[in-house]
SEMI-823867 format. One record per residue (C-alpha): residue in three letters; x, y, z. Coordinates in nm, 4 decimals. Layout:
BEGIN
{rec "ALA" {X Y Z}} ...
END
This chain:
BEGIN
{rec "UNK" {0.0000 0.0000 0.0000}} {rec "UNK" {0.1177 0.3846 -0.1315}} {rec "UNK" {0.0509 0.5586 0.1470}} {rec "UNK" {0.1389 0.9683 0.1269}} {rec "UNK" {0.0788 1.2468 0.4251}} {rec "UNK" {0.0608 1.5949 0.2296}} {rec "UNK" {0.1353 1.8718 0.4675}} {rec "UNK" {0.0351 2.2384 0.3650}} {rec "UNK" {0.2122 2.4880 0.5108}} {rec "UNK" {0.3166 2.8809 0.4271}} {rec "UNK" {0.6482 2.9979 0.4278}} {rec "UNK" {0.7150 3.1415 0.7554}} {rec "UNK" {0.7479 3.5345 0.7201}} {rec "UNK" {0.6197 3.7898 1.0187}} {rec "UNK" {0.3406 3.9270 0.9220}} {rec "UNK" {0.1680 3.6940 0.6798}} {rec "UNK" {0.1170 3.3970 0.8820}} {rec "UNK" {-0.1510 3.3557 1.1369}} {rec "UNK" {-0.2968 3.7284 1.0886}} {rec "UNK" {-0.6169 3.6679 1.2931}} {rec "UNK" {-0.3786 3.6340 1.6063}} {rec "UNK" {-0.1797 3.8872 1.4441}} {rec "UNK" {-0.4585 4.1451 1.4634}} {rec "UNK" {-0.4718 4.0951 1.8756}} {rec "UNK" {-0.1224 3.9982 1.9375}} {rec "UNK" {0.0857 4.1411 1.7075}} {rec "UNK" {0.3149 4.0127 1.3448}} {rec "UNK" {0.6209 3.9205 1.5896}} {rec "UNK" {0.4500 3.6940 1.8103}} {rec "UNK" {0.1749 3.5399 1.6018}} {rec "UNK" {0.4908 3.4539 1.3934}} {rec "UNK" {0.6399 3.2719 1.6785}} {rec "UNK" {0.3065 3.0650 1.7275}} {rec "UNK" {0.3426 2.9654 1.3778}} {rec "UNK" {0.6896 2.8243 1.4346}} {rec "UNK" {0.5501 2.6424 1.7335}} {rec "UNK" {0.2637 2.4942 1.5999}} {rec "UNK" {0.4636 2.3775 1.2220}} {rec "UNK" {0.6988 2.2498 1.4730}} {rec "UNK" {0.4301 2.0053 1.7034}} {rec "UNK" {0.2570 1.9571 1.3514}} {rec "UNK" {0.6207 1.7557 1.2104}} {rec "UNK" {0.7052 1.5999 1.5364}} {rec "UNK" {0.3692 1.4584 1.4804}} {rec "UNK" {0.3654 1.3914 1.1201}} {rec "UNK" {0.7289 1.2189 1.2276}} {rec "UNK" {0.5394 0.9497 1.3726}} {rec "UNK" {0.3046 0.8198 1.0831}} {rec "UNK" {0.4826 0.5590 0.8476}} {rec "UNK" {0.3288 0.7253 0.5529}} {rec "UNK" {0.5438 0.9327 0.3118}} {rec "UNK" {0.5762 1.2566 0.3796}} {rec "UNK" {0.5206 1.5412 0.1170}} {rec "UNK" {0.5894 1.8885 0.2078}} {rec "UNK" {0.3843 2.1232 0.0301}} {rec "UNK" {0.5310 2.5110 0.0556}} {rec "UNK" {0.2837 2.7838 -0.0055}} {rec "UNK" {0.5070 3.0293 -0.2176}} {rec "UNK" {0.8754 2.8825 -0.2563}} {rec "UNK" {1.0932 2.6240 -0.1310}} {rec "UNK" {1.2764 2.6988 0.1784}} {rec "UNK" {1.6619 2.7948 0.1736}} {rec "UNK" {1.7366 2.5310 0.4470}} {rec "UNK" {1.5709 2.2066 0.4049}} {rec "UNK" {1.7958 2.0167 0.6303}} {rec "UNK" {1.5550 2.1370 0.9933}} {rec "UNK" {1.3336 1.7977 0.7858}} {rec "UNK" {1.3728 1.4725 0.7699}} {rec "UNK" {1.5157 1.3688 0.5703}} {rec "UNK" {1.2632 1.1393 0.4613}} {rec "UNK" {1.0585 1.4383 0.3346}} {rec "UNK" {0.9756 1.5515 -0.0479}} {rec "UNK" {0.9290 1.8435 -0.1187}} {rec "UNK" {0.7049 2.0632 -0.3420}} {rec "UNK" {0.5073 2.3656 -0.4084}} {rec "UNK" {0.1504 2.4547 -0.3753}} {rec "UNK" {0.0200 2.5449 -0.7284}} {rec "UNK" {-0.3179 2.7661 -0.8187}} {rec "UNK" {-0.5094 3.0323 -0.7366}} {rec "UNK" {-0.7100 2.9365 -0.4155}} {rec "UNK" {-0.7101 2.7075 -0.1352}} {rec "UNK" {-0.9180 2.4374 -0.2955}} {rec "UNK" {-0.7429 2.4359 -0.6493}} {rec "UNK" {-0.4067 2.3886 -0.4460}} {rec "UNK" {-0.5566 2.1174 -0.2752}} {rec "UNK" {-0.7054 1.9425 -0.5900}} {rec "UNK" {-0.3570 2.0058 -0.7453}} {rec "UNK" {-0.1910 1.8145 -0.5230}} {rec "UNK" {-0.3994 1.5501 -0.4766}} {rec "UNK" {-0.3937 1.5124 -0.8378}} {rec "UNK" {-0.0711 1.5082 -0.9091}} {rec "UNK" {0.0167 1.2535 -0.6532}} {rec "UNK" {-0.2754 1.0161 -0.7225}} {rec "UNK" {-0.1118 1.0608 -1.0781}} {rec "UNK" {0.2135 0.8406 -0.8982}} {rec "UNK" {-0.0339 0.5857 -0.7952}} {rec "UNK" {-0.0714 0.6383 -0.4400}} {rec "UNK" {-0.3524 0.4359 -0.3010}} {rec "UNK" {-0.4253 0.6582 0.0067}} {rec "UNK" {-0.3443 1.0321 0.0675}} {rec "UNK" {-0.4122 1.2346 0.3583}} {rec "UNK" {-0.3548 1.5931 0.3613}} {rec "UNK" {-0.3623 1.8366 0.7185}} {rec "UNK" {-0.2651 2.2082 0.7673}} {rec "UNK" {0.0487 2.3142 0.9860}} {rec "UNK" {-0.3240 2.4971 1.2681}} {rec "UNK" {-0.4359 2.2181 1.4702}} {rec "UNK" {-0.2760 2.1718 1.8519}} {rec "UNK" {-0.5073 1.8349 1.9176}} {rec "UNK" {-0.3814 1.6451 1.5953}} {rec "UNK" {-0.2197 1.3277 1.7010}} {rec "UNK" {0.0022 1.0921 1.5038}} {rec "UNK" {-0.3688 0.8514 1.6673}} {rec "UNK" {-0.5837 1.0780 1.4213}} {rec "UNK" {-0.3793 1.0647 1.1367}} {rec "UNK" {-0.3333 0.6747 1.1143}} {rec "UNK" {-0.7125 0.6550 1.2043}} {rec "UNK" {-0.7925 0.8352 0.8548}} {rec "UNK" {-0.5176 0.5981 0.6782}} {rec "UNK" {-0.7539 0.3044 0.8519}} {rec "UNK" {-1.0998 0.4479 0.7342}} {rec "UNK" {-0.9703 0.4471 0.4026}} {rec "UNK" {-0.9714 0.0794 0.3797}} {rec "UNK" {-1.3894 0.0567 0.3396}} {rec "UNK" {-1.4565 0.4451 0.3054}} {rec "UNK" {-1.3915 0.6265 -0.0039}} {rec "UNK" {-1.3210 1.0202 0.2079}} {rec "UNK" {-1.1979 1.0906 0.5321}} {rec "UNK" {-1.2534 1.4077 0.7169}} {rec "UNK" {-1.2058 1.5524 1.0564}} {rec "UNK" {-1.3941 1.8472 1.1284}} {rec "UNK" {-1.2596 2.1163 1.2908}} {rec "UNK" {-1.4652 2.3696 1.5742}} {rec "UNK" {-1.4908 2.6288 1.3471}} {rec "UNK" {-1.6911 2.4719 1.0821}} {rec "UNK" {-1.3593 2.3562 0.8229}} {rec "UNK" {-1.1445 2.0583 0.8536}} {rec "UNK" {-0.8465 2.0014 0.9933}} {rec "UNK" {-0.7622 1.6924 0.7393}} {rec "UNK" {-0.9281 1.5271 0.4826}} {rec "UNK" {-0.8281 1.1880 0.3221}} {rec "UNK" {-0.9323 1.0018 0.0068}} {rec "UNK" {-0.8122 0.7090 -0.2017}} {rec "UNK" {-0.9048 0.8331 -0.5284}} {rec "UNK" {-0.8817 1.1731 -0.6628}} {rec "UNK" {-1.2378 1.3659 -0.6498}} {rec "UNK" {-1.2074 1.6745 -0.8041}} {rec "UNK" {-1.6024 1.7645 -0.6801}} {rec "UNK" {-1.4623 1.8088 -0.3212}} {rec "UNK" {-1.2506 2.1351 -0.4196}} {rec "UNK" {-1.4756 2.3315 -0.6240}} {rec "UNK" {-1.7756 2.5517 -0.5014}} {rec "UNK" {-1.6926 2.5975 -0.1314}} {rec "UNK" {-1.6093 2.9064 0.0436}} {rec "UNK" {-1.2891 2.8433 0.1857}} {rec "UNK" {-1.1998 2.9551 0.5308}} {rec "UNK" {-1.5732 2.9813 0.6619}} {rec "UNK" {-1.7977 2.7736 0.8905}} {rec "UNK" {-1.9427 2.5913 0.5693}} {rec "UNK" {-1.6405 2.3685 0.4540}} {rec "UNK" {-1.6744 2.0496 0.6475}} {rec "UNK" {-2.0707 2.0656 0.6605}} {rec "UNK" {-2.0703 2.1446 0.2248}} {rec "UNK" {-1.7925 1.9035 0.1558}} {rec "UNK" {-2.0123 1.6152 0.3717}} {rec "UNK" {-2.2951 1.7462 0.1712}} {rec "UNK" {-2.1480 1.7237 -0.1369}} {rec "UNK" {-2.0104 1.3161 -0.0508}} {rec "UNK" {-2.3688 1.2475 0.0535}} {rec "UNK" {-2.5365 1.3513 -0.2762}} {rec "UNK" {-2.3057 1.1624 -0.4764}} {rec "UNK" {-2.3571 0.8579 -0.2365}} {rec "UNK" {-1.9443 0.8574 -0.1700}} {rec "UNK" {-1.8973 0.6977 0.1274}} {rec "UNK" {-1.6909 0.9035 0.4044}} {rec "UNK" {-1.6216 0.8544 0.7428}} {rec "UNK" {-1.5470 1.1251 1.0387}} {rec "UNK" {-1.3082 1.1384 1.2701}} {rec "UNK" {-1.3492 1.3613 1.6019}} {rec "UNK" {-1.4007 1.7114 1.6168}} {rec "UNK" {-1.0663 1.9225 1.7194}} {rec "UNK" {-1.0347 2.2587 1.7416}} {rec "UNK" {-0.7418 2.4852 1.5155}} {rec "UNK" {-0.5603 2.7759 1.6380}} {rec "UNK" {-0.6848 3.0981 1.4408}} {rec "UNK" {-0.7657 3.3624 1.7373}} {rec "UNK" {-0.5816 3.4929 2.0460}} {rec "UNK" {-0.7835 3.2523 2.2502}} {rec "UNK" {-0.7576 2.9731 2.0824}} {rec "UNK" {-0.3625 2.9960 2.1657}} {rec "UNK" {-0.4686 3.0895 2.4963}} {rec "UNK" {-0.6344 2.7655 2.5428}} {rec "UNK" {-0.3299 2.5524 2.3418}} {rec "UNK" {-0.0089 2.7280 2.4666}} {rec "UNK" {0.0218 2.4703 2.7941}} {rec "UNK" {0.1328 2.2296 2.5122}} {rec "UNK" {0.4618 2.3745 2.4716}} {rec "UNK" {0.5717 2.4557 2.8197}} {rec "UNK" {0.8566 2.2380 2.8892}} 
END
């Protein structure tokens, strides 16, 4: 089995990453929540046996060598969220991987336990998703591509998870859910997370 764990995440510059906690606490520390939480995200992503591809938002990163170095590497292509996404799942079903699972670089609660739970509902569901608090998801899995998931939804509002279940239940594709977590966007969403990190 061709099992790959896509990983979306923005290069890392102060001021345009995590600008909802920017607006409360500022480009300097928002920026070092984003280290913190791409940081918990790989030691997590560490653990899954899957391979891991590494998908940078606008250009590959000068030093590669902070990764595994069982990590590929590649960049996000398109013009929104979802046609990234669809991209990339594209191109690598295109290699004949038989499951992919993709997650973000925002959610605190992720465990290396969610992410080989989605690799596991793949065997007799077609989709994976686990919803996230604020009405998006926080990964979504599939083992063939299905361009349908990526187009008409508003990304980044409180109708992705509930649309894209919407849209698997009207073309009778069968999905499965994993538990509800909650991402870091806001000021007290970090407030709520940061314990995590204190050594």
């Amino acid at each position: 089995m061709k099992d790959g764990l896509l990983i979306f995440q923005k290069n890392a510059e102060p001021g345009k990453v995590k600008t909802r906690l920017a607006a409360t606490m500022g480009d300097q520390a928002a920026f070092e929540v984003y280290g913190q939480l791409v940081e918990y995200t790989h030691s997590v992503a560490a653990q899954c046996p899957a391979q891991k591809i590494l998908f940078f938002s606008n250009c590959l990163e000068g030093d590669l060598s902070v990764y595994p170095t069982n990590y590929r590497f590649e960049l996000q292509s398109g013009g929104g969220l979802g046609e990234k996404m669809s991209n990339a799942f594209q191109l690598l079903f295109g290699e004949k991987f038989d499951r992919l699972v993709i997650i973000g670089t925002d959610c605190v609660e992720i465990t290396s336990e969610h992410i080989s739970a989605a690799f596991e509902k793949l065997n007799t569901r077609e989709v994976v998703i686990g919803p996230a608090e604020d009405g998006g998801y926080y990964l979504l899995g599939m083992r063939k591509f299905i361009p349908g998931l990526f187009t008409g939804i508003p990304w980044s509002t409180d109708q992705v998870a509930s649309l894209t279940k919407e849209y698997l239940t009207r073309n009778e594709i069968s999905f499965a859910l994993l538990p509800m977590l909650s991402d870091v966007d806001f000021e007290e969403d970090w407030n709520r997370a940061k314990d995590k990190f204190k050594s």
